[in-house]
Structures are given as C-alpha cells and as structure tokens.
N, C-alpha and C positions, 0 to 999 in steps of 0.2 A: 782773439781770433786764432792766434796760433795754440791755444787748448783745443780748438777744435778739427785741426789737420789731422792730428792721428787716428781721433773715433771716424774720422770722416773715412780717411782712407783704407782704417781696416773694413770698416761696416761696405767698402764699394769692389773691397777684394773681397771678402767673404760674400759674396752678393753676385759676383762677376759681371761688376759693371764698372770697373777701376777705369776705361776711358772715359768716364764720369767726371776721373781729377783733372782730366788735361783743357789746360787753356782753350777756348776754341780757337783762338788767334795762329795755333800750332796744331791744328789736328790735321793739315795736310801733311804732314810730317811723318816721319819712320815710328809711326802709331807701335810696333813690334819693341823698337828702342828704347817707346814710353815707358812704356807698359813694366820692361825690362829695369826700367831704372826705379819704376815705383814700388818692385818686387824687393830689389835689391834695397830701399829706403825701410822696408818693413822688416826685413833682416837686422839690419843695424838699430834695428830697439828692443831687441827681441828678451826677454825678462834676466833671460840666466847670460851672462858675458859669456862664459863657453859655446852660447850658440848663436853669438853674435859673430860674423865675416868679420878676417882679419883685413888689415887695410889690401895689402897683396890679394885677397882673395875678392876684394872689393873691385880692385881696378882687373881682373881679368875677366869677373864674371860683366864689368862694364864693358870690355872689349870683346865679350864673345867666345873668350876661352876656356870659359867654365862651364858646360852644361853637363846635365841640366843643373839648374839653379838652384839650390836647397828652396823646401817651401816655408812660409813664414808660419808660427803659430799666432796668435789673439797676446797682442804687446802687453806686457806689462800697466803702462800706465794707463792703458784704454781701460782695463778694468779696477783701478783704482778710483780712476778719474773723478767717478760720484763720491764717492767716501772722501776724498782730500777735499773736494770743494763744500762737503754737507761741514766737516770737520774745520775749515777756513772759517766759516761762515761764524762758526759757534765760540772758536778763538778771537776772534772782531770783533761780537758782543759782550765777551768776557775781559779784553783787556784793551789797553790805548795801543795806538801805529806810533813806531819814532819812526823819524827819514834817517837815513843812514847818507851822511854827506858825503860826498866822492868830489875828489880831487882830480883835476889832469895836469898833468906834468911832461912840458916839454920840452924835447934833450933839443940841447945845443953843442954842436960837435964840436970838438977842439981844434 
C-alpha cells in the first residue's frame, strides 16, 4: 500500500484534486494547512536532493513563513515505479529470496 501513496498523490496534485488525500474524519479541519503539508511532502521526494527543502526550509514553510512554497515537479520514484516492479518481478522468477535475519538487542543501563 505504501507503493501506492506517492503515484497517488502526485496523480491528485497534478489533477488538482489533492483534497482527495485527506482523511474525511479531518476534512473539517484547516483544509488550506492540508493541502499545505501535502505540497510540502511532495518537495521532499523530489528526484535531484538540490531541489529537495532543507529541514529549516521545511519547518517554516510548515509554519507559514515561507511563501510562496516552491512547486513540486513529477517525483522520481513515481516514474520509475513500473520499471522497478516489471524488473522485481523478472529478478523473482530468475533467482530464490533469502530472509535476512534481524536481531533486537536490548540495552540495559548500568
């Protein structure tokens, strides 16, 4: 499911229907601040890191002290997205899965 936030999101901004993403449980809500934080989520994936908000540029444009807001371009991984999954798929039939076993380790203070 979380593959499919990003093509979602961009395809409802590019679309200009992004109140689309908001919970309805929350659409009585500062719908402007939504909208505001959804813009600002599409910056931070944005292909090249140079045009990705730095963290300071993140929390002012969350606070209102930034305008206008840079606009986003078409994310990176939204346009790969087919190609990585057609190219998964073809790696799966060509070779076996190991699990890779993870440990937790928990500290005990002195």
């Amino acid at each position: 499911m979380h593959n499919e936030l990003l093509p979602q999101a961009w395809k409802n901004w590019r679309e200009e229907t992004t109140s689309n993403l908001i919970d309805p449980t929350l659409r009585g809500g500062p719908i402007t601040e939504m909208l505001r934080c959804i813009k600002i989520g599409l910056l931070c994936v944005q292909e090249n890191v140079s045009d990705r908000p730095s963290m300071t540029s993140v929390v002012h444009m969350l606070n209102g002290n930034l305008d206008p807001i840079p606009t986003p371009t078409q994310p990176a991984s939204f346009m790969q997205s087919n190609i990585v999954s057609s190219t998964l798929v073809q790696n799966d039939k060509s070779s076996s899965i190991t699990n890779n076993e993870a440990s937790i380790t928990e500290l005990c203070p002195r």
